[in-house]
Biopython code that builds the backbone (N, CA, C, O; Angstrom):
import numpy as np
from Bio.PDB.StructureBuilder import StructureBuilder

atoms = [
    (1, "UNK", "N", (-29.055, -29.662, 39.869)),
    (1, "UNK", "CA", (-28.673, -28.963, 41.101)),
    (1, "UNK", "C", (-28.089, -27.583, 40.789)),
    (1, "UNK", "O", (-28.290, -26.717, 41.640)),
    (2, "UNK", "N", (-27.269, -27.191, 39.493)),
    (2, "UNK", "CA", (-26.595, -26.302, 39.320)),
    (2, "UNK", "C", (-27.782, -25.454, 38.722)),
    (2, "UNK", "O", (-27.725, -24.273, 39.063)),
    (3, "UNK", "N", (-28.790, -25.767, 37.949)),
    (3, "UNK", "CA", (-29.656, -24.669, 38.011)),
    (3, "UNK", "C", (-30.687, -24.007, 39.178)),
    (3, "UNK", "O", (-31.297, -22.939, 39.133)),
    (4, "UNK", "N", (-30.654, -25.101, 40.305)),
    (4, "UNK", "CA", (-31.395, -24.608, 41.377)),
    (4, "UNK", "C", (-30.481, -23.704, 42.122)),
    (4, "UNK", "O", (-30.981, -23.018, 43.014)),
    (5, "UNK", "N", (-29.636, -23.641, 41.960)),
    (5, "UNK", "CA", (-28.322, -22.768, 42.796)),
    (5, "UNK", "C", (-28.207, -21.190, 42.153)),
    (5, "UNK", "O", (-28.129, -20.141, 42.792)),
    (6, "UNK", "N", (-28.225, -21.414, 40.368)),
    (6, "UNK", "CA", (-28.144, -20.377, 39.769)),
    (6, "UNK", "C", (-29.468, -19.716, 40.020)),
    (6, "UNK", "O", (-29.461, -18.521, 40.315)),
    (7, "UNK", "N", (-30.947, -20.565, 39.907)),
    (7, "UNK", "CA", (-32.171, -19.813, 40.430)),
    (7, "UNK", "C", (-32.052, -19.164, 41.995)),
    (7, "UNK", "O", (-32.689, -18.149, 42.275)),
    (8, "UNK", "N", (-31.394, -19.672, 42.745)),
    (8, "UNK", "CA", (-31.046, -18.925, 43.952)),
    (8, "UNK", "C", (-30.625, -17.600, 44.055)),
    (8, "UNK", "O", (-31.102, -16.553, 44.493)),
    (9, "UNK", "N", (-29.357, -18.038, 43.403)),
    (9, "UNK", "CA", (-28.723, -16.722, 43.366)),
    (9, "UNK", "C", (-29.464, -15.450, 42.279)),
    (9, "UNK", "O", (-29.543, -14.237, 42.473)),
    (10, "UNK", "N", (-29.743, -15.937, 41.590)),
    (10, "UNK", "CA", (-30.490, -14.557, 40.139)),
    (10, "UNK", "C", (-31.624, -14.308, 41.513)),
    (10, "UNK", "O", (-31.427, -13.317, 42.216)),
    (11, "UNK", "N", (-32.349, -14.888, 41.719)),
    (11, "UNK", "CA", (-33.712, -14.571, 42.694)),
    (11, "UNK", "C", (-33.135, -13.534, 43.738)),
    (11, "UNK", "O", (-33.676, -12.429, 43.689)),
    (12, "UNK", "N", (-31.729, -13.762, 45.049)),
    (12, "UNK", "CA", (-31.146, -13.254, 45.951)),
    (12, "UNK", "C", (-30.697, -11.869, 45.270)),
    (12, "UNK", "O", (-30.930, -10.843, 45.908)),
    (13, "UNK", "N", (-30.075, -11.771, 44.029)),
    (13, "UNK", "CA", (-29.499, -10.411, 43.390)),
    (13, "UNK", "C", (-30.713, -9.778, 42.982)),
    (13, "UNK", "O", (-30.670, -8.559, 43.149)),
    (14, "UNK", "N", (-31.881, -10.248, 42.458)),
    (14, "UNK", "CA", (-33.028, -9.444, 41.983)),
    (14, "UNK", "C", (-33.623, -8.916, 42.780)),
    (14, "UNK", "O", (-34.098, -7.792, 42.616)),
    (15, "UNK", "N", (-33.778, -9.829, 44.192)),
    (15, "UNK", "CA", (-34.306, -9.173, 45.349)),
    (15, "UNK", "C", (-33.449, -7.483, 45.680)),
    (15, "UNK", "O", (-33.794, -6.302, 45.720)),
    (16, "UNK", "N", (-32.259, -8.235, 45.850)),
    (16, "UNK", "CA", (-30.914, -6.969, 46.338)),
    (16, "UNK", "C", (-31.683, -5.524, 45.696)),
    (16, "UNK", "O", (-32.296, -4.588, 46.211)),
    (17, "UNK", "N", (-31.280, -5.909, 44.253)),
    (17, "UNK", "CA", (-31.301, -4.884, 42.669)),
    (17, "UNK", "C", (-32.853, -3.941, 43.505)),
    (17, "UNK", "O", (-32.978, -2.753, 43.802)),
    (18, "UNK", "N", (-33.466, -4.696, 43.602)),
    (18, "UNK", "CA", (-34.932, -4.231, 43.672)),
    (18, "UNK", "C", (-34.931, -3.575, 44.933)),
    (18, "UNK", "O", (-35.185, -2.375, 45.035)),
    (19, "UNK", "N", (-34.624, -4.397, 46.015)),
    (19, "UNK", "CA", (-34.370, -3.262, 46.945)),
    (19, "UNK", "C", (-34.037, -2.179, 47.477)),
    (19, "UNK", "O", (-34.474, -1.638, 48.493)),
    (20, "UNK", "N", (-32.876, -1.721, 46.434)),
    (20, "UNK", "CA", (-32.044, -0.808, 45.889)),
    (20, "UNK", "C", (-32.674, 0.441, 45.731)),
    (20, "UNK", "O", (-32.716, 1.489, 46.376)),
    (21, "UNK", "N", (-33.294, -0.111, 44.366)),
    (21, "UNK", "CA", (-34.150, 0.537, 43.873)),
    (21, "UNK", "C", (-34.869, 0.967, 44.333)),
    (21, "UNK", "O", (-34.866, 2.152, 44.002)),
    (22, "UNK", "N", (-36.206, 0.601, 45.514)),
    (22, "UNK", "CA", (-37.216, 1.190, 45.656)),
    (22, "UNK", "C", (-36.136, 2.248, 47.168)),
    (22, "UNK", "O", (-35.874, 3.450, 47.181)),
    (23, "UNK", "N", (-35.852, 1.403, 47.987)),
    (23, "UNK", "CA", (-34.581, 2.645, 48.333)),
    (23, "UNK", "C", (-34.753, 4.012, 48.140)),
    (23, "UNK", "O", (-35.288, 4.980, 48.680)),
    (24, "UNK", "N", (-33.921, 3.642, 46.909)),
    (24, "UNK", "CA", (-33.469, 5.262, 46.281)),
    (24, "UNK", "C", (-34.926, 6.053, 45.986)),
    (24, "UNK", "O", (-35.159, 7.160, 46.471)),
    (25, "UNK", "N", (-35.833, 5.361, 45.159)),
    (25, "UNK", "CA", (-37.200, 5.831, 44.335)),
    (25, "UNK", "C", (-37.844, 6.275, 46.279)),
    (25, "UNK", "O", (-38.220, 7.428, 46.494)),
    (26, "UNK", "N", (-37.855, 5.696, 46.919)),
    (26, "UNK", "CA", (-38.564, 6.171, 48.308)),
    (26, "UNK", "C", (-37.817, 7.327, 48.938)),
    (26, "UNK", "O", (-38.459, 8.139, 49.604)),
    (27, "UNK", "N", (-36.185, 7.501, 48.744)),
    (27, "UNK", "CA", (-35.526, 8.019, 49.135)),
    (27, "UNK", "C", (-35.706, 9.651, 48.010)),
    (27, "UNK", "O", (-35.292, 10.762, 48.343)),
    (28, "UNK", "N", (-36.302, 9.370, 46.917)),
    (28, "UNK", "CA", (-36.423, 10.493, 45.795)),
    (28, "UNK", "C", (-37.446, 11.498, 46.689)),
    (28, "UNK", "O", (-37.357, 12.654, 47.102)),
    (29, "UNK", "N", (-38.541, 10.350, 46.769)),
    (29, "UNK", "CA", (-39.835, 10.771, 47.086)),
    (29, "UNK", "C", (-40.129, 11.675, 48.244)),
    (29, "UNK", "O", (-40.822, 12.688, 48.337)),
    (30, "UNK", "N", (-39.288, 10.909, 49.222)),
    (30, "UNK", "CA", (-39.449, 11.963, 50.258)),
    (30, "UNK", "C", (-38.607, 13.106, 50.387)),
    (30, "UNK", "O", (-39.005, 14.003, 51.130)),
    (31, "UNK", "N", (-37.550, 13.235, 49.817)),
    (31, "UNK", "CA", (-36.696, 14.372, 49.424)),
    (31, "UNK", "C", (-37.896, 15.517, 48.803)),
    (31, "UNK", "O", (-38.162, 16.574, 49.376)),
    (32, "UNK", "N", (-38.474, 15.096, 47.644)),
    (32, "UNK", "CA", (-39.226, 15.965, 46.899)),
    (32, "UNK", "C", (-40.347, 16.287, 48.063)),
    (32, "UNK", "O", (-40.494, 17.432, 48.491)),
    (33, "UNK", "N", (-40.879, 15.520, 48.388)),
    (33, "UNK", "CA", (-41.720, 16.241, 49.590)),
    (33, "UNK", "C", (-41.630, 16.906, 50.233)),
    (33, "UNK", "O", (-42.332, 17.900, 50.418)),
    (34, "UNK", "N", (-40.376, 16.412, 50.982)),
    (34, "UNK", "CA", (-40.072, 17.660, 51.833)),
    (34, "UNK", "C", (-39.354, 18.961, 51.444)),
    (34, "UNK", "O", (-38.769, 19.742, 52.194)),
    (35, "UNK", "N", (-39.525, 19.031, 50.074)),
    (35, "UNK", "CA", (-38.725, 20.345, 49.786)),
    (35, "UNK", "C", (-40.156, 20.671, 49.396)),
    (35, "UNK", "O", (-40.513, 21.602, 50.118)),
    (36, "UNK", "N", (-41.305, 20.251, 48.425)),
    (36, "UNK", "CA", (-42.237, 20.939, 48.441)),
    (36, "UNK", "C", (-43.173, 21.448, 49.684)),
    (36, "UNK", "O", (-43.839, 22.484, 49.661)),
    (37, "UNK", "N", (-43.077, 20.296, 51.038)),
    (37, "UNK", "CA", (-43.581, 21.072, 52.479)),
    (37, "UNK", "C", (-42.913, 22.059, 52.770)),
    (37, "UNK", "O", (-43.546, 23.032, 53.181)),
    (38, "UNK", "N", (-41.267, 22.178, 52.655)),
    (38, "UNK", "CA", (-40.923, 23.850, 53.244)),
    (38, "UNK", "C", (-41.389, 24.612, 52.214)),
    (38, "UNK", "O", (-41.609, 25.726, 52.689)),
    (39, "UNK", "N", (-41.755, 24.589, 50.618)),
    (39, "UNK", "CA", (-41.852, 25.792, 49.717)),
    (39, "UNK", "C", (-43.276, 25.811, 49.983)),
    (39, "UNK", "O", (-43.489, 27.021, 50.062)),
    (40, "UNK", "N", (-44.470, 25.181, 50.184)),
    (40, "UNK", "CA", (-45.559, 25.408, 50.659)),
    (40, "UNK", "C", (-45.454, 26.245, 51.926)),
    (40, "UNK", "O", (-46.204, 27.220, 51.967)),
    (41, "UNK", "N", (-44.491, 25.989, 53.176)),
    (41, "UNK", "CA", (-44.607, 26.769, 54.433)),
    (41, "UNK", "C", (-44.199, 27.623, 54.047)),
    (41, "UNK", "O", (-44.916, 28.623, 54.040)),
    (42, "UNK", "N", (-43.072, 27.696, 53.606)),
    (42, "UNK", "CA", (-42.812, 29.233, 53.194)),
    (42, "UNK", "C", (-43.413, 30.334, 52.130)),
    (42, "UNK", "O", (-43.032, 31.501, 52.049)),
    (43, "UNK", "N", (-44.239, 29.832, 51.483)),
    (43, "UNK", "CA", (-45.633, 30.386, 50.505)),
    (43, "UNK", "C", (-46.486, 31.368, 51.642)),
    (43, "UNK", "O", (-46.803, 32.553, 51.738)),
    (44, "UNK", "N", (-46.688, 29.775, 52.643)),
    (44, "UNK", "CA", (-48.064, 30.610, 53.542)),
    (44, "UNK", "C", (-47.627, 31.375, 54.674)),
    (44, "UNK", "O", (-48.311, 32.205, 55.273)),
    (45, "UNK", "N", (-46.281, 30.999, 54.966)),
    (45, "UNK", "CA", (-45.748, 32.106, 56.072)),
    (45, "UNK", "C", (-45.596, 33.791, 55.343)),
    (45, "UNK", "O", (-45.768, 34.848, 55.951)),
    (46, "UNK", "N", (-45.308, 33.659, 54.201)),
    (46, "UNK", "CA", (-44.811, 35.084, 53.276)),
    (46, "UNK", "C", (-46.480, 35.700, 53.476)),
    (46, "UNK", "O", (-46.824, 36.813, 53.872)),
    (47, "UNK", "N", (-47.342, 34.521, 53.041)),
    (47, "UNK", "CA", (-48.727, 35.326, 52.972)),
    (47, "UNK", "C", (-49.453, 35.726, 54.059)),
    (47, "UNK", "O", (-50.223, 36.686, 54.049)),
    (48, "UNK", "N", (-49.194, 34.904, 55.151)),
    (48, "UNK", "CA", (-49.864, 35.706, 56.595)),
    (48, "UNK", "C", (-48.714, 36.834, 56.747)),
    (48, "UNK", "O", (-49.047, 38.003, 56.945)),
    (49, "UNK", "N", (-47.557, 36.516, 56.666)),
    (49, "UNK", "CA", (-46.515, 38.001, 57.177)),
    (49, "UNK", "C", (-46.831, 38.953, 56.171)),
    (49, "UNK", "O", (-47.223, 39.878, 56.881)),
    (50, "UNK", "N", (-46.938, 39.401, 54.872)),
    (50, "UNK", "CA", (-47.525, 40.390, 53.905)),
    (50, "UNK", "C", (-48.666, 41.699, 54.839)),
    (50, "UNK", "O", (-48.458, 42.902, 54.995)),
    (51, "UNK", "N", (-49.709, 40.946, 55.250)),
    (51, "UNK", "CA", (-50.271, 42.046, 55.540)),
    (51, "UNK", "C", (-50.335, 42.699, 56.954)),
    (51, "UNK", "O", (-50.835, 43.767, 57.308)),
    (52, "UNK", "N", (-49.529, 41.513, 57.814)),
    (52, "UNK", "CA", (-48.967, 41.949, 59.081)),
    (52, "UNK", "C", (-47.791, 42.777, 58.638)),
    (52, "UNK", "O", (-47.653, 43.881, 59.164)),
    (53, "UNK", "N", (-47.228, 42.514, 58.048)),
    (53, "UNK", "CA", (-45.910, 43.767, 57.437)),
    (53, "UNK", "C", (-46.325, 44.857, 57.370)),
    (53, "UNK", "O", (-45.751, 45.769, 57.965)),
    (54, "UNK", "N", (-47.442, 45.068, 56.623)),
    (54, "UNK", "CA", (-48.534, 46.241, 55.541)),
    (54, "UNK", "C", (-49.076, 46.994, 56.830)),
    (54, "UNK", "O", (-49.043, 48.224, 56.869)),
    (55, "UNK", "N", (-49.647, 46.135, 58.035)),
    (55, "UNK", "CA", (-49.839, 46.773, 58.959)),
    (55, "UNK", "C", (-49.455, 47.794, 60.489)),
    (55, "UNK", "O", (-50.005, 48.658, 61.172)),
    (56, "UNK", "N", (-47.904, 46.880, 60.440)),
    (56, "UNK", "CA", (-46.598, 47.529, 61.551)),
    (56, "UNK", "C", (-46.212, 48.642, 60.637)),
    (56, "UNK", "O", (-46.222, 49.759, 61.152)),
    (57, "UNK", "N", (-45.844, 48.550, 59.274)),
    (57, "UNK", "CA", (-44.762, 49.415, 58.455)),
    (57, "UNK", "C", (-45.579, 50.630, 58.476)),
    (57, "UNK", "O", (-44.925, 51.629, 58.776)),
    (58, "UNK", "N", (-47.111, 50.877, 58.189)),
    (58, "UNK", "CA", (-48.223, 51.291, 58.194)),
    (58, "UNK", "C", (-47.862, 52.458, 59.721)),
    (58, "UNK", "O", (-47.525, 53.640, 59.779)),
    (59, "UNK", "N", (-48.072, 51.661, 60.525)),
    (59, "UNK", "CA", (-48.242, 52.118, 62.181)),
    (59, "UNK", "C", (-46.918, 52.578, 62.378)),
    (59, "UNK", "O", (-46.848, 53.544, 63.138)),
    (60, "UNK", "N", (-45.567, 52.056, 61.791)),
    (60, "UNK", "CA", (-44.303, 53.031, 62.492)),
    (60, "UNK", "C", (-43.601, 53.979, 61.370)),
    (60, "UNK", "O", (-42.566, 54.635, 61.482)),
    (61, "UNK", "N", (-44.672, 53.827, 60.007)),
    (61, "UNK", "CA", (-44.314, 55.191, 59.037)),
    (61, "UNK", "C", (-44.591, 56.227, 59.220)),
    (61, "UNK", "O", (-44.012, 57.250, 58.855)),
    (62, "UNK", "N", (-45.945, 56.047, 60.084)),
    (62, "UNK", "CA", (-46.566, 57.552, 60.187)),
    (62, "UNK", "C", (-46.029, 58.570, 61.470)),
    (62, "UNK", "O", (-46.475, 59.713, 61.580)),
]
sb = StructureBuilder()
sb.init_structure("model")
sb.init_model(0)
sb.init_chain("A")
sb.init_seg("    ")
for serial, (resi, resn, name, xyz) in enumerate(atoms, 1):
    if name == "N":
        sb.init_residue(resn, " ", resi, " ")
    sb.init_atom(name, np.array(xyz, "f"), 0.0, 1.0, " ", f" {name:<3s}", serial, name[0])
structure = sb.get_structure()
């Protein structure tokens, strides 16, 4: 009986442990994503604004 109790419990904490874990590892993941989606938006926003810049600065230099 006392090892079906101890298999309980190791099984209930491994579950916990593991849950934990993927947690955090899911919690990594989408952190990193979403910092690489704003450095991607902000890549392609710099690159459409570049030659709209090139073109106002253009039109109110002269």
């Amino acid at each position: 009986m006392k090892k079906v109790i101890s298999w309980i419990i190791a099984i209930v904490a491994a579950i916990i442990v593991f849950s934990l874990l993927s947690q955090l590892i899911w919690g990594m993941i989408k952190i990193a994503f979403e910092l690489g989606f704003i450095i991607i938006a902000l890549i392609c926003v710099f690159i459409i604004a570049l030659p709209i810049y090139m073109i106002v600065s253009r039109r109110f230099l002269r």
